[in-house]
Every structure is written in structure tokens, then in C-alpha cells.
TIGUDREN-378502 format. One record per residue (C-alpha): x, y, z; residue number from 0. Coordinates in steps of 0.001 Angstrom, whole numbers, padded with zeros to 6 digits, always signed. Layout:
     east    north       up  num
        X        Y        Z  NUM
...
***
This chain:
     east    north       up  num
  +324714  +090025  -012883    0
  +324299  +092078  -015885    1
  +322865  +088902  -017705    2
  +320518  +087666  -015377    3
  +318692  +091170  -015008    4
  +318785  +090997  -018890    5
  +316647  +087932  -018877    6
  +314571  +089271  -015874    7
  +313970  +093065  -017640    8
  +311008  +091503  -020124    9
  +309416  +091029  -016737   10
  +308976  +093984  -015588   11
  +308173  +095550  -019512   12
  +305186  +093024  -019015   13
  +304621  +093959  -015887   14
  +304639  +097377  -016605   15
  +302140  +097284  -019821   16
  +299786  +095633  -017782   17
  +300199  +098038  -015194   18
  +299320  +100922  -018042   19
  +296213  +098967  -019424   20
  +294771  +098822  -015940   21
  +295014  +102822  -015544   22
  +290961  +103329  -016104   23
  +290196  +100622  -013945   24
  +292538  +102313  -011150   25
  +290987  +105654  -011868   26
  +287400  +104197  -011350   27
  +288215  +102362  -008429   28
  +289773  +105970  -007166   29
  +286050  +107533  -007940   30
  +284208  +104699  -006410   31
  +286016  +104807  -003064   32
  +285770  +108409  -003352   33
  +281669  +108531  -002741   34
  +282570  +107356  +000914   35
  +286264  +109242  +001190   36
  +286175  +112404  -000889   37
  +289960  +112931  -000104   38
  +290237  +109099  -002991   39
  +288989  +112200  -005943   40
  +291783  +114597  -004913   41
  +295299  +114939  -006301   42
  +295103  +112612  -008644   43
  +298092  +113805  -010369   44
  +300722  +112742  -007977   45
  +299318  +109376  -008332   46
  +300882  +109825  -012107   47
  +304259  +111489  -010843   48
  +303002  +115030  -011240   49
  +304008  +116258  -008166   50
  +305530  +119776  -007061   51
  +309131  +119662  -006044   52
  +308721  +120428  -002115   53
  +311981  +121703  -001253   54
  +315302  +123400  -002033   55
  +316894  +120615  -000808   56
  +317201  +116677  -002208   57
  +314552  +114736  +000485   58
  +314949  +111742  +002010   59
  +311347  +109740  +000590   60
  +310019  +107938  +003017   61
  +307219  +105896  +001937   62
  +304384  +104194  +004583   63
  +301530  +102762  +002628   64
  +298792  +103336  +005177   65
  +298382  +104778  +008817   66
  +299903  +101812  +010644   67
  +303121  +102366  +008706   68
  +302740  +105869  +009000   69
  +302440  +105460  +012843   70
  +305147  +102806  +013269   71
  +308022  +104843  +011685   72
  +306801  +108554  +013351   73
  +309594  +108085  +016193   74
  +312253  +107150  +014371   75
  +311947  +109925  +012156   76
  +311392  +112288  +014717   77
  +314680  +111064  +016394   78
  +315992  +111667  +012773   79
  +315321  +115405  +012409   80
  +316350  +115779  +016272   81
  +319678  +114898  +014828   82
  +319100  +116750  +010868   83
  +317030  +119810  +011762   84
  +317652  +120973  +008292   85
  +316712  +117831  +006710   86
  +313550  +117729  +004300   87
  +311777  +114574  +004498   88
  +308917  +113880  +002016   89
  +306397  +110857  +003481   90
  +304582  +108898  +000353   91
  +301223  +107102  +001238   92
  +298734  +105384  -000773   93
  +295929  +106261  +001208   94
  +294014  +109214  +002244   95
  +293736  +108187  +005971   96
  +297924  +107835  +005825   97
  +297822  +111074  +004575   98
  +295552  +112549  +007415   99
  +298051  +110544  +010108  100
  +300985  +111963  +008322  101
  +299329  +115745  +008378  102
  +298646  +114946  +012326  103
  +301699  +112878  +013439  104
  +304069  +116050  +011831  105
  +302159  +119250  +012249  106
  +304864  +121178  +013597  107
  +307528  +120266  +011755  108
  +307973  +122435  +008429  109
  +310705  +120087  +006813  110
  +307938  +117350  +006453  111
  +305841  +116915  +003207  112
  +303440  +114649  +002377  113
  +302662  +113300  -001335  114
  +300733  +110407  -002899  115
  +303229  +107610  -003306  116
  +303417  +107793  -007337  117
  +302039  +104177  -009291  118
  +304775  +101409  -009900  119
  +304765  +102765  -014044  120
  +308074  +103450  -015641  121
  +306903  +107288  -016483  122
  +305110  +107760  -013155  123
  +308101  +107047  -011071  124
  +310215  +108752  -013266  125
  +308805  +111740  -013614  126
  +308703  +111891  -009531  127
  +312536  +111105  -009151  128
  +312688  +114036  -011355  129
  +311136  +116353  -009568  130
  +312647  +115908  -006198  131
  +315710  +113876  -007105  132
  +315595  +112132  -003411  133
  +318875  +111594  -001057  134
  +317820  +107984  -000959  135
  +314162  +105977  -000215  136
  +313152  +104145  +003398  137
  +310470  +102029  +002552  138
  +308768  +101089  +005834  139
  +307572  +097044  +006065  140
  +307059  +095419  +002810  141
  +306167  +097773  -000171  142
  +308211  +096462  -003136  143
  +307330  +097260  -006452  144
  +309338  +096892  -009471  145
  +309682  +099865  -011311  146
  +310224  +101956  -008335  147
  +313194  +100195  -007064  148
  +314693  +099605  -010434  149
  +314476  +103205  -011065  150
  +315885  +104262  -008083  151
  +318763  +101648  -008771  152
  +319294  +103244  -011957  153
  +319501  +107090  -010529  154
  +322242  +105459  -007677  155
  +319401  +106067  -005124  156
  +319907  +103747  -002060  157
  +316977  +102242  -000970  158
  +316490  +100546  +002380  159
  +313198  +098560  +003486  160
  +312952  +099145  +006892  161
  +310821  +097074  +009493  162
  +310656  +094149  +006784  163
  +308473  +090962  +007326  164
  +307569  +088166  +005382  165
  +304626  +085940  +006281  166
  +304061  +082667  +005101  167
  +301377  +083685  +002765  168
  +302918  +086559  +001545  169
  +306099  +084468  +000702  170
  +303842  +082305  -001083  171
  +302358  +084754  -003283  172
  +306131  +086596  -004447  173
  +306970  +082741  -005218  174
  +304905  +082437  -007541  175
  +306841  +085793  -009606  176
  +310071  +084122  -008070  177
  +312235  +085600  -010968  178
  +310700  +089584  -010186  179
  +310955  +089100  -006965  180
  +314555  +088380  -007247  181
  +315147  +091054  -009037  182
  +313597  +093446  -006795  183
  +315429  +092371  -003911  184
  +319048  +092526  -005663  185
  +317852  +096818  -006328  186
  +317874  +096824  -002204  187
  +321070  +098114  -000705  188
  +319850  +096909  +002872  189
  +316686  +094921  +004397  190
  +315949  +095606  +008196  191
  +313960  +092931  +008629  192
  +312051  +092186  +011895  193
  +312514  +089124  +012820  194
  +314777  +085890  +011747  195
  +312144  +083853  +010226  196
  +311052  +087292  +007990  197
  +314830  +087504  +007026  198
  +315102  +083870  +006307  199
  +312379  +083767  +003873  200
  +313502  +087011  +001801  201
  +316362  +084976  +001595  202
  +314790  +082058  +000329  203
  +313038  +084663  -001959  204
  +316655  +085894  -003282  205
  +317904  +088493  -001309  206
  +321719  +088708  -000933  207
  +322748  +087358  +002815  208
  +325200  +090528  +003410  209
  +322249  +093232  +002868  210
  +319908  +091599  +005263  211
  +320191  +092936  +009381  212
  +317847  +091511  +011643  213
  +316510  +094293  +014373  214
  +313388  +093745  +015966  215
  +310406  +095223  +015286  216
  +309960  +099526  +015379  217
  +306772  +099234  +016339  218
  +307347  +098356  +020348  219
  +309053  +102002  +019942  220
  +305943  +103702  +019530  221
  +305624  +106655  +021340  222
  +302056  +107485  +022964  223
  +301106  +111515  +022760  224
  +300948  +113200  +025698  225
  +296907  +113601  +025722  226
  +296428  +110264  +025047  227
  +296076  +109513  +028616  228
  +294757  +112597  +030088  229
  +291910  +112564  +027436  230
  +291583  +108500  +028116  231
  +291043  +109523  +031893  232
  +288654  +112114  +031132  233
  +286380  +109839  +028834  234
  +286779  +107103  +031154  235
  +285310  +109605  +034494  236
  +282345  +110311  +032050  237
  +281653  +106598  +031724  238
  +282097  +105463  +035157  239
  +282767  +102302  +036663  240
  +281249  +099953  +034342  241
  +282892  +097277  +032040  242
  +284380  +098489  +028932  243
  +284873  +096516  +025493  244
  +286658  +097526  +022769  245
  +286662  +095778  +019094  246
  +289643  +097836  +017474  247
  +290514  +098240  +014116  248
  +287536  +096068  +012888  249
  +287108  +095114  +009268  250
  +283646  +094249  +007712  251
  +282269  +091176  +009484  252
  +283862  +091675  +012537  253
  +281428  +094079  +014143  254
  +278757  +091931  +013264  255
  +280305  +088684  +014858  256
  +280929  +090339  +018222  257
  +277626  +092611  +018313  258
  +275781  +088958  +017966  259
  +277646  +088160  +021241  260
  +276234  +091157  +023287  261
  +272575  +089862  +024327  262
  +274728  +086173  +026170  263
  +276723  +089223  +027424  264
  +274155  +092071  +028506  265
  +272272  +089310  +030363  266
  +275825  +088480  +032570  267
  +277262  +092184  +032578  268
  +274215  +094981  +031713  269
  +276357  +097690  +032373  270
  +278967  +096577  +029839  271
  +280053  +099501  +027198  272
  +281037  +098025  +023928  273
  +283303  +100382  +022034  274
  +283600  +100196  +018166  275
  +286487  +101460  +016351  276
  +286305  +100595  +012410  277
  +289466  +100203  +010552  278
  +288694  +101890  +007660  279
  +286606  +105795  +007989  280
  +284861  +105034  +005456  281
  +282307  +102385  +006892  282
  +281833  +104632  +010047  283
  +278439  +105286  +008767  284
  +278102  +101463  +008158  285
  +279120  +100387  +011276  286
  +276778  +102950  +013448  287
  +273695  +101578  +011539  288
  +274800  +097778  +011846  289
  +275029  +098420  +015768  290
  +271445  +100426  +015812  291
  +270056  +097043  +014705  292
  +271286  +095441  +018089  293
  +270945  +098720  +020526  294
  +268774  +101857  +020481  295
  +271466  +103607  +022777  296
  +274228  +104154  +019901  297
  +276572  +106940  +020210  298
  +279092  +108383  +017440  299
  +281898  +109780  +019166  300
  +281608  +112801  +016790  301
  +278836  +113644  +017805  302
  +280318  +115530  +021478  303
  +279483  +114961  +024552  304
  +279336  +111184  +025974  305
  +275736  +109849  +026754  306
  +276234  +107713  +030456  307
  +273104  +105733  +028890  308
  +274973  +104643  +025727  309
  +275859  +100956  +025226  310
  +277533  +101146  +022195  311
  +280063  +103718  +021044  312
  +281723  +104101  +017851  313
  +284915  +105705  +017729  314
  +284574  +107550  +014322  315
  +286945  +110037  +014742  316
  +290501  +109798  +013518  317
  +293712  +109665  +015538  318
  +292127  +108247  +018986  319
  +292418  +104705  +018432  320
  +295094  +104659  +021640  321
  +293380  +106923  +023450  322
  +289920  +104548  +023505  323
  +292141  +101496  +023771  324
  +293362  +103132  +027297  325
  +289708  +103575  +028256  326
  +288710  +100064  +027905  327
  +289703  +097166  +030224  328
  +289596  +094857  +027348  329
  +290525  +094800  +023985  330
  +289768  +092554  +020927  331
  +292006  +093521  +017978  332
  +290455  +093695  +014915  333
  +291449  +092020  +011405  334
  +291921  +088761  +013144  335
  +288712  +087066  +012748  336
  +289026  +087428  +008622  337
  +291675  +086715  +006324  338
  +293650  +089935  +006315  339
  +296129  +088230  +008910  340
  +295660  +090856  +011626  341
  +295993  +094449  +012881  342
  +298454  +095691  +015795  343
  +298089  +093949  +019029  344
  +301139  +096317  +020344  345
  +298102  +099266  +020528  346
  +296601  +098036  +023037  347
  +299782  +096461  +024983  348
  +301338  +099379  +025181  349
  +298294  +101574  +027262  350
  +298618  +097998  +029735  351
  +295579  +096188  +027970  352
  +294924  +092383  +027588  353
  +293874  +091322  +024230  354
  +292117  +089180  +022615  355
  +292592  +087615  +019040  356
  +290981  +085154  +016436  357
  +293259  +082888  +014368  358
  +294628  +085438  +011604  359
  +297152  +086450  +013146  360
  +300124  +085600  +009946  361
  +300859  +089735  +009969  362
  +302151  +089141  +013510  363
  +303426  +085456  +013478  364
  +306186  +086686  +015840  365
  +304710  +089036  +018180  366
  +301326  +087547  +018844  367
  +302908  +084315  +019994  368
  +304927  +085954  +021872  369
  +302500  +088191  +023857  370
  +300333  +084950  +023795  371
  +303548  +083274  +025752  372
  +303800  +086401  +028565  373
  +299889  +085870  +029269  374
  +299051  +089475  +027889  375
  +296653  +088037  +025043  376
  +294839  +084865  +024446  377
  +293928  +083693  +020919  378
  +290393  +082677  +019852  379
  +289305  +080489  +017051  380
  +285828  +081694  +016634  381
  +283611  +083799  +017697  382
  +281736  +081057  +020737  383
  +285179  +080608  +021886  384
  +285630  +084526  +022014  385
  +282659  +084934  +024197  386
  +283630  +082469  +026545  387
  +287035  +084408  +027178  388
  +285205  +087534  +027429  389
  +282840  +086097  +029855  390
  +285557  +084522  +031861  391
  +287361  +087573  +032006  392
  +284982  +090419  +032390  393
  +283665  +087851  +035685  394
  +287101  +088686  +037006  395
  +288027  +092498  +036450  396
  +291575  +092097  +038561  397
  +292688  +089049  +035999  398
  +292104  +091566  +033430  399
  +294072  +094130  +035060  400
  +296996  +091776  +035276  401
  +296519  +090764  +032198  402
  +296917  +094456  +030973  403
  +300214  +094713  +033255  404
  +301900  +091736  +031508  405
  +301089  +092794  +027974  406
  +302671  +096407  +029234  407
  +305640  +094310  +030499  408
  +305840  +092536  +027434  409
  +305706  +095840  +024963  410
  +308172  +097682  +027109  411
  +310709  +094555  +027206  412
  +310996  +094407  +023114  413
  +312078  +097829  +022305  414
  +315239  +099248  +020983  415
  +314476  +098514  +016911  416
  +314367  +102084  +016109  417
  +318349  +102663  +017466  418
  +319323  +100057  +015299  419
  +317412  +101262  +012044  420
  +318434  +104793  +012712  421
  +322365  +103838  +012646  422
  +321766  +102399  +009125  423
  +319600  +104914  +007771  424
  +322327  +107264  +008924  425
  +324934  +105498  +007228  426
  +323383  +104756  +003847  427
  +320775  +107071  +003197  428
  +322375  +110529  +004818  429
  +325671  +109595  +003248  430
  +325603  +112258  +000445  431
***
């Protein structure tokens, strides 16, 4: 063992220098995503490891890259500090909209910090294990960088990666640093992975078959807030009894591709209410002048009260994503009609919604299959073949209302992941 990570370490040394010389670039790309997001220009520093020590106590570090993460563990670490109420946890992100969800999901808990998750160089990481010295590190889905798992090997932190999956593509791509890889996965004291093809292919990858558990996937566990619905029902008595649409989670092309749809569809349904919810806050500006170009009667959902005339609403506010998917009758999930493989389709199950997909779907190879199977989503392969479904299914409001129930039926039938994780993160990370 000691060999082989001998011949592996140059590696990560090259790795890691390259990592270095690409600092300025990093920093600019921080400044130009900071003239849309201001929150890119702040706290820089614990970007670099120089990051106050947030409690008395050792931490567990949790780190969820973005606000899907973020939202997909929430339960299970509630559950956790049910159990630990003196337990610190501090939640790493790499984004300033995981940050905000973090600040949200947690804001009455005290033991819970949130940091920028430090970069993958040696003195970076270092110089953040130093200042909290963590009880151990839950990394939630697939987040594996070398330095910080080497390091945390060295310091005899346990690490666990939680909620694990392994697409084709993304096998693919750690193949190709087969050696890293390897050694990345032997720092891992246990994989949860979601599903048995994700496990096989970290094995394939080199992971050791006694650290890998199979569980199920944490996200079927997620928990809705308690004014999700009551603020869903008050939204949905302001707009009335006309269809609604929603495009959720939409990435740059996507709005465009269904807003071309909505003349075929305002001549069949002119009452129809398209909802727009862009993935990233930073286009909302984008996205409300894109959909001026096809309506005059756009409405930002910041701006208050909801105009009955509107046609098309964008949901620029943060944190309501569930609560507009439980307004619509419909949903298309965004991410799915360009190569990023996907967003959630679980969102919208769980509030009793049908959905509706394009072909990237490799995020969710499992679960959209699946949900395909119990007739609570259908899969499109472009954008015609989209409109056709939506026609076909707006004609016919109670097939979409079924469609809703067995998507619900389907969500509700897969959970129980979280029990499973939250025995192992018990036994490995809380061991100290």
C-alpha cells in the first residue's frame, strides 16, 4: 500500500502546482461572476483556508457543493442534532446560493456554521484542518478532490461520501486520471452510494469492495416546510382556475426552447400561466427580458403582489422552488434539455406533480427511469416532442392529476436512505 501511493503522490504534487498556477484565473473568474452575484467578491479568504475557528468544540464538516446538496442532506442532519444537541456542525459550499440555502435551511439552530469549502491546495486545506481540527468529513454526492481527502487521511480524519453516484460520463472522465482516482478512493473510510450500478462503477474506478454500502438515495427523504403548501394554496387562489406550467430549475437555453412553444400553446389553452424558475439567480434578470420578447404581461415574483393578467411569471426569489412546483399542474424539470445531465425530478414528485423531461437525464439514470416506469413522468427528446406531451396533457387536466398522484406514490415508496446513512455516520464519524 505504502508503495503504490508512493508512485501515485507525484500525482497529486502535479496536480497540486497546477492547481496554484491557476489561482489568478480562479480569482478573476470569482470577480466576473461577482458583477451578477455580489456574494462571488465576499470572503474570499476562506476560499484560501483562512477561516475563523467556529466553535469550542471539534465539528463534524459537512460539505454540499451547491443548494441541491445542501437541500438533500438538511433532514438527515436535522435528525442528527435531534440526537447530538450539543454537536457543532460546520456546512462547506462552493457557492453563494448554497450558502443562502444553508443560512435558510438552519436558521434556528446555533450549532450550525457555514464556511466556503476551502480550494483542493495542499496549504488551503491545511490551514482549514487547522483551524477547526474536524471530528471527521461527510461529503454529500460526489465531491472528491485530492488534497482534501489525502489530508484528512493524514490527520486520521474519517471521511465518508454520502449519497454517492457515478454516471456513465462522470466515470468516464475519473478514467481518464484512473491512477488519482484510485488513490482518492483508498483515503475513503466508507462510500454510501445510491444505487448498485453507482457502487459498481466506483468499484471499477478502485474503491475497496468492504467500504462501499449501497442505501438508496437521501433525497426521497426530503422534508417539505410547513408553508410550502399553505403559501402554494394562497398563490394558487390568486391565480385561479387556469392551467399552470412550470419550467424548473432551467439553465440557459431552456427558457428559450419552451417560450418558442407558447404561441402553438396560447392558441389551444389562452389562459395557460407559464411559470419560470431559473437555476442559477444570477440570470433572473436574463430570463425576465428573454420572456418580455414573447409576452408583454411578465411578472417577477419579487416584485409583490400577483397580476391575474400575467402570462408569464418568473420565480426569482430564492427558497420557493417547491412551493411554485405545488402551484403548477405540470412540471418540466429543467437541465434536461442540455448537457448538464439533469436537475431533481423528486421536487416536483414529492408536492404530487407529473413531470416532464428531455433526454439528459445521466444525473438521475436510476430515478428517472424509474418514475418514467410508475407513469409519474414521461421523457422527451426535443422540444416538438415536448409540446406534443404538453398539449396532450394540458387537453386532459384529470390525466395530469393522476399523473401527479403516481409520481407522489412513487417518491413516498423510495424512502428510508437517510436511516441507513445516519447509522454509519453515527458509527464512524461521532466515534471520538
Amino acid at each position: 500500500m505504502t508503495k503504490k501511493l508512493a508512485v501515485n503522490y507525484p500525482l497529486r504534487a502535479i496536480y497540486s502546482c497546477i492547481f496554484y498556477l491557476l489561482t489568478p484565473v480562479m480569482l478573476f473568474k470569482l470577480w466576473l461572476r461577482g458583477r451578477k452575484s455580489p456574494a462571488y467578491r465576499q470572503r474570499i479568504g476562506e476560499r484560501f483556508g483562512f477561516a475563523s475557528k467556529v466553535s469550542d468544540t471539534a465539528p463534524l464538516w459537512v460539505h454540499a457543493v451547491s443548494v441541491g446538496e445542501c437541500v438533500a442532506i438538511a433532514p438527515l442532519l436535522k435528525q442528527l442534532l435531534a440526537q447530538y444537541p450539543q454537536l457543532s456542525i460546520l456546512v462547506t459550499t462552493s457557492t453563494p446560493t448554497g450558502a443562502d440555502r444553508v443560512a435558510k435551511l438552519f436558521a434556528s439552530y446555533q450549532q450550525v456554521w457555514h464556511q466556503y469549502c476551502p480550494y483542493d491546495q495542499p496549504g488551503s486545506v491545511a490551514r482549514f484542518l487547522r483551524s477547526h481540527k474536524p471530528l471527521g468529513l461527510l461529503i454529500v454526492e460526489t465531491e472528491l478532490w485530492p488534497n482534501m481527502l489525502a489530508q484528512c487521511s493524514s490527520n486520521n480524519i474519517p471521511v465518508l461520501l454520502a449519497n454517492a453516484r457515478m454516471s456513465d460520463k462522470s466515470a468516464r472522465g475519473y478514467a481518464k486520471v484512473g491512477r488519482l482516482t484510485a488513490q482518492m478512493l483508498q483515503h475513503l473510510n466508507l462510500l454510501v452510494a445510491q444505487y448498485p450500478s453507482d457502487g459498481e462503477r466506483f468499484l471499477q474506478l478502485g474503491l475497496a469492495a468492504e467500504k462501499l454500502l449501497i442505501s438508496g438515495s437521501i433525497k426521497f427523504d426530503l422534508q417539505i416546510a410547513d408553508r410550502t403548501l399553505p403559501e402554494a394554496a394562497q398563490l394558487r387562489q390568486q391565480i385561479g382556475s387556469r392551467a399552470v406550467l412550470i419550467l424548473g430549475s432551467s439553465h440557459k437555453t431552456e427558457e428559450q426552447g419552451v417560450l418558442e412553444l407558447l404561441a402553438e400553446l396560447w392558441q389551444q389553452f389562452p389562459e395557460l400561466l407559464l411559470i419560470i424558475v431559473p437555476r442559477h439567480p444570477e440570470r433572473f434578470e436574463e430570463v425576465a427580458s428573454l420572456a418580455r420578447k414573447y409576452s408583454d404581461k411578465v411578472v417577477r415574483r419579487s416584485a409583490g403582489a400577483f397580476d391575474p393578467q400575467c402570462q408569464i411569471y418568473i420565480g426569482d426569489t430564492m427558497g420557493e422552488l417547491a412551493m411554485l412546483y405545488a402551484v403548477a399542474d405540470l412540471a418540466i424539470v429543467g437541465g434536461s434539455f442540455v448537457a448538464v445531465g439533469g436537475q431533481s425530478p423528486l421536487e416536483p414528485a414529492s408536492v404530487a406533480k407529473g413531470v416532464l423531461m428531455g433526454p439528459q437525464q445521466y444525473n438521475f439514470s436510476v430515478i428517472c427511469p424509474q418514475l418514467e416506469a410508475a407513469q409519474g413522468m414521461y421523457s422527451c427528446s426535443d422540444y416538438r416532442q415536448l409540446l406534443q406531451q404538453l398539449q396532450r396533457l394540458l387537453a386532459a387536466p384529470q390525466l395530469m392529476q393522476e399523473m401527479g398522484v403516481r409520481a407522489e406514490k412513487y417518491f413516498l415508496s423510495q424512502r428510508g436512505a437517510t436511516t441507513i446513512l445516519l447509522q454509519q455516520i453515527q458509527s464512524l464519524l461521532l466515534k471520538k
